[in-house]
C-alpha positions, 0 to 999 in steps of 0.5 A: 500500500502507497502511504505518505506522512502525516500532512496537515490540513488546511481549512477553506471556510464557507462563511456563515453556514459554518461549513467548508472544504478540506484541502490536504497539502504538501507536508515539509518532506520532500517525498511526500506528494500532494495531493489534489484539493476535494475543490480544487481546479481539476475537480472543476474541470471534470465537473464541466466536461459531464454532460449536462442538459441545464436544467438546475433541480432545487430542494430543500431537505430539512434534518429534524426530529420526528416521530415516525410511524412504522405501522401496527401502531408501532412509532419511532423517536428519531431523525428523517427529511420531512417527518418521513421514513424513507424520505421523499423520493427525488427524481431527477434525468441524467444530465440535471443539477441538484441544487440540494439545501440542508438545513440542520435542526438536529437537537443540541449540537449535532452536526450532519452531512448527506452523502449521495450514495453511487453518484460519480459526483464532483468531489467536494459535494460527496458530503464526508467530513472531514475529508471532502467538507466540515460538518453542518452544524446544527442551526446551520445550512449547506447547499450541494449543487452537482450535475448527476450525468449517470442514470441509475437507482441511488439513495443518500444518507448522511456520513456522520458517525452511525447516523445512518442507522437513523431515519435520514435517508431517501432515494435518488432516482436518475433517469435515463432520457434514453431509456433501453428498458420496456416496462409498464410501471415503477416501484421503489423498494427500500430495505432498512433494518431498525432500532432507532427510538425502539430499543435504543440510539445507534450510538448506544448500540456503537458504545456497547458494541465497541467494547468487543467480545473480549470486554464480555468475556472479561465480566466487563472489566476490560475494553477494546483496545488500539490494536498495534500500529492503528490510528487513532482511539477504537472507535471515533469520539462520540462528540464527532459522531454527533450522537444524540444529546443525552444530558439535555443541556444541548451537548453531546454528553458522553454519558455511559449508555445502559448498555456499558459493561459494568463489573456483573459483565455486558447486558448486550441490549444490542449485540446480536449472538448466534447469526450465521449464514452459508450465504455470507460466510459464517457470522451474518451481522452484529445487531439486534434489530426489533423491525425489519422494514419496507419503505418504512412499514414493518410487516404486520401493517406492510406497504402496498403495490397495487397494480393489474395482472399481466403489467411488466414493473421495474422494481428499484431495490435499495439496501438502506439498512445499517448491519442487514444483508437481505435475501428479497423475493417476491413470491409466486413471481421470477425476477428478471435482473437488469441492472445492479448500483446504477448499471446495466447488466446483461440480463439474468433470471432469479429467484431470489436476490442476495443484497448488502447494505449499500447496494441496489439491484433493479428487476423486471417483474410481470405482475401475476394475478392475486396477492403476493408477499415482498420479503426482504429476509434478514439474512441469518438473522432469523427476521424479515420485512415484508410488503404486498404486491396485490393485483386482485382479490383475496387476503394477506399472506402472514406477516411470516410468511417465507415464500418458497422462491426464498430458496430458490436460485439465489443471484449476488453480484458475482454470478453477473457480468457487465452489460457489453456497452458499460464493461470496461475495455481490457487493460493492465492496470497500472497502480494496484492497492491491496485492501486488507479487511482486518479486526473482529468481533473480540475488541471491534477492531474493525480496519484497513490493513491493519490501521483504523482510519483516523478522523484526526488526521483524515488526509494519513495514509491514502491510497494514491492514483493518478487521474488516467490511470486503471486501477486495481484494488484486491479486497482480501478479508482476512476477518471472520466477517462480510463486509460490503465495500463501497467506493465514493465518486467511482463506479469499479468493475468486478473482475474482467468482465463483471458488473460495474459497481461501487458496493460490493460484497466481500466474503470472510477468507476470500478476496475479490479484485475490482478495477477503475479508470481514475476519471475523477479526481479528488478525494474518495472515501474507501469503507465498509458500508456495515455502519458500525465497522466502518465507524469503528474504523474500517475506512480510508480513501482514495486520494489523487496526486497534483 
């Protein structure tokens, strides 16, 4: 892995709204380059080569606190756009500018960003602090204004400590002016597992899980520890994460969550114990979630699909959760899979689809005639979401109900291939990085090559590129655990001739070698999309030289 010494950060403010730009520089030793500012000229230069019809779509997404109706009577104390969970859907043609204002009225002083997930984007609108912009503070505003020039199925959601286990994600749908598909109808479908304002906080899930195994094996007397040569503490300060204001006086007090250790061992309210699946490898995920969701309705009061017997619908599915893969079906139908993360793939029957958190699949349904049962099952987990598709007559299958297709032929993204007009040409690469997945369960030392990324110094130890070259990243997961990588600002290839992604699912002992053209210069985040690994440290990025 290319590194460079520690450099410093200089900061460009943007004035009242309390945010602005990172930029790395060059540190006083001779050999260490520098690299391109996430603002600087060559990220405009990029911008204004995309394709752009000059039509400016404005909005505005106000982040604030909300009661949420999950359905069956069932609320949610938590944070969403608008009152809603999944937020207001935005759609948008390939070639638009989003012009995006968000306001922050988090509670107390918690800040808040948006990531706009799979979006080849110009850098300094991919919404990651520290390293591309500093937080919105609370009572404060921030306008990302970007050209989205590639059709696709995305979401966004913020990239902020674990707050991406909160309500404050929705999806954005670009669409193709050209598009190749015939269908009849459009539905999107968003998966998300949930805790918030049920069981607890995210944060309170973070601070018992960051005490690791070893703590509970210790009877609680001992915590995660700073694995040798890792950056930073384990785990980013909770103050940054802008957790939820516990002391009431408008600051993010660190009190000890219910669920700290405590001299009679852990009472894990949130770690999740025995959850194994073929599929994934072994362990299936980390967290006990009371409710599985579709668009935001648990199964006993689902979401409907009404539609009519015979019509062809584009179903959108999105993997919103926090630390859920899920295997989706709709019984007493085939999916017919068309594109995964955005692009085009040649086109392939299932069953079932096999989805991690990040990742977004579109299929082609024709609709039978009756009432038919969506489940989202939570993969090893023993749980799932459920919606309805109902075209005629007769009555709700069980909120349980496991349609057979569940074990059906089962797709993930390794059995695809790229479709001929988005595969990328054949080429040696010329920079190869290897991605080490490193750390477990026993301290949630979860890493990269060894070292937890450091939110101190976020411009450390990047993984460098130069704009023009192909390049390889071999992802190989010496833990015990999956982990679905996803790569901001970029969409890479698996292998020679598989799909074009940005997330992708890495199995437990196996590697998996993805290749990029380095077309967008900047600085790019590299993590694991489970929430909680990637805050405990399971980051880096991608950095262009100058």
């Amino acid at each position: 892995m290319n590194s460079i010494n520690r450099r410093t950060v200089l900061l460009a403010g943007l004035g009242a709204a309390g945010t602005g730009l990172l930029a790395a520089c060059s540190s006083d030793t001779s050999n260490s380059p520098a690299l391109l500012s996430p603002s600087g000229s060559q990220v405009a230069r990029a911008e204004k080569k995309r394709a752009s019809t000059g039509r400016v779509r404005r909005l505005n997404l106000t982040a604030a606190p909300a009661t949420l109706d999950l359905g069956g009577g069932i609320t949610a104390e938590s944070w969403s756009f608008a009152g809603r969970a999944p937020g207001k859907e935005i759609r948008i043609s390939a070639g638009d500018t989003l012009a995006a204002e968000l306001s922050n009225q988090l509670p107390g002083r918690t800040t808040t960003s948006i990531h706009w997930h799979g979006i080849a984007l110009r850098s300094d609108m991919d919404g990651v602090p520290p390293l591309t912009q500093t937080e919105v503070r609370a009572g404060s505003a921030f306008t990302y204004r970007f050209i989205a020039d590639a059709p696709g199925t995305y979401f966004f959601h913020p990239h902020v400590g674990v707050q991406l286990d909160r309500g404050l994600y929705a999806p954005l749908i670009v669409e193709d002016p050209r598009e190749p598909l015939s269908y009849d109808d459009e539905w999107v479908v968003v998966l998300d597992d949930w805790l918030d304002g049920v069981t607890g906080t995210p944060d309170e899930a973070f601070a018992e899980l960051r005490q690791g195994m070893d703590a509970m094996d210790m009877g609680g007397s001992g915590g995660a520890s700073t694995p040798s040569g890792a950056a930073g503490s384990p785990g980013h300060d909770m103050g940054h994460t802008g957790g939820m204001d516990m002391s009431g006086s408008g600051t993010n007090a660190r009190t000890a969550p219910p669920s700290a250790p405590s001299g009679d061992g852990m009472s894990m309210r949130f770690m999740l114990m025995d959850a194994t699946s073929e599929l994934l490898g072994g362990d299936a995920g980390d967290v006990k979630y009371p409710h599985h969701l579709i668009n935001g309705r648990v199964p006993t009061d689902p979401a409907v699909y009404t539609g009519k017997p015979g019509r062809r619908v584009r179903l959108r599915i999105i993997n919103a959760g926090g630390d859920t893969a899920y295997r989706v079906a709709l019984g007493g139908h085939q999916l017919t899979i068309t594109h995964t993360d955005g692009f085009p793939v040649e086109h392939q029957q299932a069953d079932a689809l096999l989805i991690g958190m990040g990742e977004r699949y579109d299929v082609l349904v024709t609709l039978a005639d009756g009432v038919f049962p969506l489940v989202a099952l939570a993969e090893g987990k023993n749980a799932s979401g459920m919606a309805l598709v109902r075209t005629g007559s007769g009555s709700a299958p069980k909120p349980t109900v496991r349609p057979a297709e569940l074990d059906g032929v089962i797709r993930t993204a390794a059995q695809m291939r790229a479709a001929d007009d988005v595969r990328l040409d054949e080429k040696k690469p010329e920079r190869i990085h290897r991605i080490e997945l490193t750390g477990g369960m026993d301290r949630y030392d979860w890493s990269i090559n060894g070292r937890r990324y450091d939110m101190a110094d976020p411009t450390a130890n990047p993984l460098l590129v130069e704009e023009g070259e192909r390049v390889r990243l071999d992802f190989v997961n010496t833990s015990d655990m999956w982990h679905p990588m996803h790569l901001h600002g970029h969409t890479y290839q698996l292998g020679t001739t598989g799909p074009r992604k940005d997330t992708t699912i890495v199995l437990p002992k196996k590697k998996v070698s993805v290749v990029f053209d380095a077309d967008n210069p900047g600085q790019w985040m590299l993590h694991c999309h489970n929430a909680y690994h990637g805050e405990a440290g399971m980051m880096t990025f991608v950095a262009y030289e100058a």
